[in-house]
C-alpha positions as CSV (number, residue, x, y, z in Angstrom):
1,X,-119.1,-76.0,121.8
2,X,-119.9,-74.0,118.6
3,X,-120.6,-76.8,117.0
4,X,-122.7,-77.0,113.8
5,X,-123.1,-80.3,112.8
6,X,-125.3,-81.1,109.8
7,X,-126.1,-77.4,109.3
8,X,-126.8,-75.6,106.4
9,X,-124.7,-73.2,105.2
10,X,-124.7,-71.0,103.0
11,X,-121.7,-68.8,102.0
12,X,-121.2,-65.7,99.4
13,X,-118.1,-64.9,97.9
14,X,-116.5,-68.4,99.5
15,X,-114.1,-68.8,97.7
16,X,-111.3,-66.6,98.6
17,X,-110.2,-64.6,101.6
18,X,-112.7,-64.4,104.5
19,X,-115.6,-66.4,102.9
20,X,-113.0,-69.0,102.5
21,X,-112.0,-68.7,106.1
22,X,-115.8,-69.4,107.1
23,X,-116.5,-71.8,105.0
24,X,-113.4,-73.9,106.0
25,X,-114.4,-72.9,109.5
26,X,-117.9,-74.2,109.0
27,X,-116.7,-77.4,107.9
28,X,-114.9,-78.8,110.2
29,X,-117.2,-77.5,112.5
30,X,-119.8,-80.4,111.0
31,X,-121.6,-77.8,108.5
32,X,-122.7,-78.6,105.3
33,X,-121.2,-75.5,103.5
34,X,-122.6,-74.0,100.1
35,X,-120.6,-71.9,98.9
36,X,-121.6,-69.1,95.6
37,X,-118.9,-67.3,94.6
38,X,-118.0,-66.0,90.8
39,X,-114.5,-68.0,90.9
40,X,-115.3,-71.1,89.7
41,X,-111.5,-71.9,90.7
42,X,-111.5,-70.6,94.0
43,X,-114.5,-72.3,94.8
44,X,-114.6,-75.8,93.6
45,X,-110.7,-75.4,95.4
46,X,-112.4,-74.9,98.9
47,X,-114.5,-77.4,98.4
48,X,-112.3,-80.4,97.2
49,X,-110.3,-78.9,100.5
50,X,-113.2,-79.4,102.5
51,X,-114.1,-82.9,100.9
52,X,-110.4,-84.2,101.6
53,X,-111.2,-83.5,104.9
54,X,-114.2,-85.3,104.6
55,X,-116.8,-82.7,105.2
56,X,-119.4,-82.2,102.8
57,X,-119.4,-79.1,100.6
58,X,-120.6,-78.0,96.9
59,X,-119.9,-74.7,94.7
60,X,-122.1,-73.1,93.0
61,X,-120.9,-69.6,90.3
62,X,-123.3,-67.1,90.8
63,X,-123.1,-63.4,91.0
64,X,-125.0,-61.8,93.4
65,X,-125.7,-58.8,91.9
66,X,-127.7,-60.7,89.8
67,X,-131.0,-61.5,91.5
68,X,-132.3,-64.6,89.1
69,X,-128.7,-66.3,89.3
70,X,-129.3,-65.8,93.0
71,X,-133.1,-67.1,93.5
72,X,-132.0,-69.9,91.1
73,X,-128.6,-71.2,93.0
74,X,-130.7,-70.8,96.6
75,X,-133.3,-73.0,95.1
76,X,-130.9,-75.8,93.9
77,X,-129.8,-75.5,97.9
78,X,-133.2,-75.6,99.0
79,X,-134.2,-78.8,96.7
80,X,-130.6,-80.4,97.5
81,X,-131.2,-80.1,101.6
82,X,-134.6,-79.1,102.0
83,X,-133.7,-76.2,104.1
84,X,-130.9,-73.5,104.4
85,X,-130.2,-72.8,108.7
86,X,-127.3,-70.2,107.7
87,X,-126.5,-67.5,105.5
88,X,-123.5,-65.1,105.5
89,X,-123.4,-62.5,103.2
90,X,-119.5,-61.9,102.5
91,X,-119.4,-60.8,99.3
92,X,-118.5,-57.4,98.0
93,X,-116.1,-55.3,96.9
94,X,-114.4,-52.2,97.6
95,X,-113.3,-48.7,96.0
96,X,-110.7,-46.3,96.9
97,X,-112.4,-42.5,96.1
98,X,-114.3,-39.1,97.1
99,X,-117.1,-38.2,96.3
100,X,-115.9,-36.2,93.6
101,X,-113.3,-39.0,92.2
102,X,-115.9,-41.6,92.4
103,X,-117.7,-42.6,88.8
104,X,-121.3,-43.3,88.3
105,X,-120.4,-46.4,87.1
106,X,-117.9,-47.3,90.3
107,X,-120.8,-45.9,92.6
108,X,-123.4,-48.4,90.7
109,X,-121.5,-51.3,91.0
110,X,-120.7,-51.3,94.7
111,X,-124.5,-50.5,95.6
112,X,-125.3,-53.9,92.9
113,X,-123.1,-56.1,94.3
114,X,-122.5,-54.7,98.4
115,X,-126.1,-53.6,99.1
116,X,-128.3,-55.1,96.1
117,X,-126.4,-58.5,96.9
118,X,-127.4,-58.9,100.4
119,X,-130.8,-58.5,99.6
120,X,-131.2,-60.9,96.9
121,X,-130.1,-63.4,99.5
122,X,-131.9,-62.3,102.1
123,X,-134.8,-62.2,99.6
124,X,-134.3,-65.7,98.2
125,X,-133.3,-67.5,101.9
126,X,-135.9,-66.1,104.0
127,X,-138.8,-67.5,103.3
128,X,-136.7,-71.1,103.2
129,X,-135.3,-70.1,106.4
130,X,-139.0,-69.3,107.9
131,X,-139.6,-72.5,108.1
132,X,-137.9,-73.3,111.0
133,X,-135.4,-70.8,112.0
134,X,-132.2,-69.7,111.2
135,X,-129.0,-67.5,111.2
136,X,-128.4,-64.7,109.0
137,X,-124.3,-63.1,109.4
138,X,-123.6,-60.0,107.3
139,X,-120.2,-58.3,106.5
140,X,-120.4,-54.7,107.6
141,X,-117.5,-52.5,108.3
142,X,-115.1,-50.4,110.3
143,X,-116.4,-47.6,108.1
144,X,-120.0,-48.0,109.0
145,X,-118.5,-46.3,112.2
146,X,-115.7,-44.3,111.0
147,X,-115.0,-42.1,108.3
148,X,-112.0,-43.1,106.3
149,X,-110.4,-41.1,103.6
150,X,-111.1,-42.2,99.7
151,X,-113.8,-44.6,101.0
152,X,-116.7,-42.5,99.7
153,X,-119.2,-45.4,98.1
154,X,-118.1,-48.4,99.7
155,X,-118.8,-46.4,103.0
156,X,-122.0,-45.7,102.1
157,X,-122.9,-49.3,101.2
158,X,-121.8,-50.8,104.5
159,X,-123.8,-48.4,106.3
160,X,-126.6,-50.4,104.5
161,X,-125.8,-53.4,105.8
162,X,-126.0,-52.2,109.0
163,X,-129.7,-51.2,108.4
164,X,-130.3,-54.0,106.7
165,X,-129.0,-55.5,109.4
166,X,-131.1,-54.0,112.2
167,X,-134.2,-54.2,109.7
168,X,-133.7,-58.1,109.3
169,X,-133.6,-58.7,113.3
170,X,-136.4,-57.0,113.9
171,X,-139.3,-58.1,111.1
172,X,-138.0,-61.8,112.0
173,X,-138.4,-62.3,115.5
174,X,-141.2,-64.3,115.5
175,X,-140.0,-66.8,112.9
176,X,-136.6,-67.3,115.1
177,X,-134.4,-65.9,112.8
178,X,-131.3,-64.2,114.2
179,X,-129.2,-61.6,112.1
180,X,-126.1,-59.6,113.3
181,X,-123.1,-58.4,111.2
182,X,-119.5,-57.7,112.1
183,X,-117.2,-55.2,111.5
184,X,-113.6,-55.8,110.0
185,X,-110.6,-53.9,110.6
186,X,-108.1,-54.0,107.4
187,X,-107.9,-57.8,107.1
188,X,-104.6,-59.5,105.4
189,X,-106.5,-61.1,102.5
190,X,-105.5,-61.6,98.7
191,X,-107.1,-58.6,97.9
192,X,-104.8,-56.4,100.4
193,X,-102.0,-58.2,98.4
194,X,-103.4,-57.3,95.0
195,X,-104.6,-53.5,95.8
196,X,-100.6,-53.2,97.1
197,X,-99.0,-54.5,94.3
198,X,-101.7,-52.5,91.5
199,X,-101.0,-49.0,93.6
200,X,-97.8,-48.9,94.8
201,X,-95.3,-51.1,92.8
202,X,-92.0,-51.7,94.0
203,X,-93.2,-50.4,97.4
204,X,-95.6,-53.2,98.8
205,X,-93.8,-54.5,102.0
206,X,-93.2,-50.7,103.2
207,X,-97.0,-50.1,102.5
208,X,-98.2,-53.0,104.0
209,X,-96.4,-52.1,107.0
210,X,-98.0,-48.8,107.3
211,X,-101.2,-50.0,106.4
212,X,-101.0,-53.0,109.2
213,X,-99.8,-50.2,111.9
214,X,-103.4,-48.5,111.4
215,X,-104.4,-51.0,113.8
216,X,-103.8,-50.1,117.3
217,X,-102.9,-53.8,117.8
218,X,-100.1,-53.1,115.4
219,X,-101.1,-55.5,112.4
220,X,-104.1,-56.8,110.2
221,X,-106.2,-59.1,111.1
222,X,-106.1,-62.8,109.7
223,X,-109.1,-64.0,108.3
224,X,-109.4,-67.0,110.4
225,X,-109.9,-64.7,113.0
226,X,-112.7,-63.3,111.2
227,X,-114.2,-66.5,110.5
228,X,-113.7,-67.6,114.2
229,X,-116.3,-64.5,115.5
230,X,-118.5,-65.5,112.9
231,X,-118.9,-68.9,114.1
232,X,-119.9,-68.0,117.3
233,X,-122.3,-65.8,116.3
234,X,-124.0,-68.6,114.0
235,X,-123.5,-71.0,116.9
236,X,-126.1,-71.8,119.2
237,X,-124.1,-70.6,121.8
238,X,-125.2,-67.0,120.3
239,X,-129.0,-67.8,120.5
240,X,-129.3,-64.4,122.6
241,X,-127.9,-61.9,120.5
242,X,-129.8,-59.9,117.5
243,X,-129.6,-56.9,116.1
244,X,-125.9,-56.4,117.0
245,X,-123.0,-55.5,114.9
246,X,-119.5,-56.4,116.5
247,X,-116.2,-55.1,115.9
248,X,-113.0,-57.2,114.9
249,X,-110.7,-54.3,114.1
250,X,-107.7,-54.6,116.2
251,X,-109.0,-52.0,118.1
252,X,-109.1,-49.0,115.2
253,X,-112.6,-47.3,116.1
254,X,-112.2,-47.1,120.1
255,X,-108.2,-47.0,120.5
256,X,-107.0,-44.6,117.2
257,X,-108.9,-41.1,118.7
């Protein structure tokens, strides 16, 4: 079961955390994973991993805030494998604020890369993907659901995905394409690591144990666990579900009222 053997897949922000998670995921899985991601080391890294495991695999830098770096790598995917069957839109970024602490420029870059970044892909794969079906997996949020304090714009951006979400579903129907998104919890990923050590020096293990008891499960999730959801939902074993966002929080919007 879930198997995904000779599949296209394509993979933002794969090169750390989650995406990485996925893409490792994929591969054994029998994907061919494409992965864009700005770190040029974290991604050619995944994919000698995946290669020593010998699945198939290639990196491509892009940003995906910028929509020609975007329409170009999808293209040198397209003419590599004549057809993309999966897309999951992991990257993005977050930002601790209000509304009144958040800068223009903070607020502008999390709509560029978070919303603006999972429409260039959609806007570059789908049409390739119309051709005969695929997948589409987007990275939403607990806080599409919940409000969470100092999470002001990057709040507002996941709530986009989930319209994009529902928006994608619907207009593609007819050409077979599914799209869903998921909703982390806090997830134990480098960036938790990094945000620790930046705002609270000196105090990281005690913070990271209050942080991983917001979960009513009592810790963060691991992003293999992420990845595993993921690859059900781009399975075939999904082929029923659209238009659905799903939860993987440890229980934090339906066990912490």
């Amino acid at each position: 079961m879930f198997r995904l053997d000779n599949k296209v897949a394509l993979i933002t922000g794969g090169g750390g955390g989650i995406g990485k998670a996925v893409a490792l995921c994929f591969a054994r899985q029998g994907a061919i994973v494409c992965i864009l991601d700005m770190d040029e080391q974290g991604g050619n890294a995944v994919v000698s991993e995946i290669q020593q495991q010998q699945g198939e695999a290639f990196f491509l830098p892009c940003n995906v805030a910028d929509q020609a770096a975007v329409q170009q790598a999808v293209q040198r995917v397209a003419e590599r494998y004549a057809t993309i069957d999966i897309l999951v839109n992991n990257a993005g970024v977050a930002h601790v604020g209000t509304a009144e602490t958040t800068e223009a420029a903070d607020f502008d870059r999390l709509i560029s890369i978070n919303i603006k970044g999972v429409y260039h892909c959609l806007h570059a794969v789908l049409p390739i993907m119309k051709q005969k079906g695929g997948v589409v997996l987007n990275l939403a949020s607990v806080v599409s659901s919940v409000g969470l304090t100092e999470r002001f714009a990057y709040s507002a951006t996941k709530g986009a995905v989930g319209g994009m979400t529902l928006s994608v579903a619907k207009d593609y129907l007819a050409y077979n394409i599914r799209c869903n998104s998921i909703s982390p919890g806090r997830v134990h990923t480098p960036f938790v690591d990094g945000f620790l050590q930046k705002n609270y020096p000196g105090k990281e293990a005690e913070m990271f144990e209050i942080l991983s008891k917001t979960q009513p499960i009592g810790r963060m999730g691991k992003p293999e666990e992420i990845a595993h959801l993921i690859l059900y939902l781009c399975s075939d074993e999904a082929s029923f579900i659209t238009g659905c966002d799903y939860p993987i929080d440890g229980g934090f919007i339906t066990l912490n009222s």
